[in-house]
C-alpha positions, -999 to 999 in steps of 0.1 A, spaced: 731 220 252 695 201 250 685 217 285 696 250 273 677 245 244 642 228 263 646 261 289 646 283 258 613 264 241 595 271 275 602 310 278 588 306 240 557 293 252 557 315 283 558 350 258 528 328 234 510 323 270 514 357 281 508 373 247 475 354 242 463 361 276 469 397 266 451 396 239 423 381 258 422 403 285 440 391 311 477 400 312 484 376 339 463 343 331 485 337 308 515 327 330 491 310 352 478 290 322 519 285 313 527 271 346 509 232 343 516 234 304 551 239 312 551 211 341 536 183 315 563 192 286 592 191 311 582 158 324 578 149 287 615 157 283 622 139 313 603 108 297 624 109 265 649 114 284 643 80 302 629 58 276 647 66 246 680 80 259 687 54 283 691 79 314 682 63 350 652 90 367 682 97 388 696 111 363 672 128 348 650 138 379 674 169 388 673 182 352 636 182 356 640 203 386 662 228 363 639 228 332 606 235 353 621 262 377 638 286 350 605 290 329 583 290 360 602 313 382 603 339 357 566 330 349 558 334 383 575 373 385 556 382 357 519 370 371 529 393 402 545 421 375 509 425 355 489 418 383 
């Protein structure tokens, strides 16, 4: 459920990236802006993850994987949609 819920939190700050960048002129800076914002908070999660949850990087390597793809795949489709 927490995955669920840190892959929901970065399409949130995917639509704030892509919404500013609108507003700023450039439609698809903003997903390219999202892209290393996204990279640091999901290896944040994979830090909590490791130092307060008690998970091995094993463990919480993979999920990494997950949590970065999802937001940065669909981040990726829309930099080449708006530009």
């Amino acid at each position: 459920m927490h995955t669920i819920m840190v892959i929901a939190g970065g399409l949130v700050l995917l639509a704030a990236c892509l919404l500013a960048g609108r507003f700023l002129g450039m439609p698809s800076g903003g997903a390219l802006v999202f892209i290393p914002l996204w990279l640091i908070g999901a290896a944040i999660n994979m830090w909590i993850g490791i130092s307060r949850a008690g998970y091995s990087f094993s463990d919480e390597f993979p999920i990494l994987l997950l949590v970065f793809a999802v937001p940065a795949a669909i981040a990726t489709a829309a930099w080449r949609h708006f530009s």
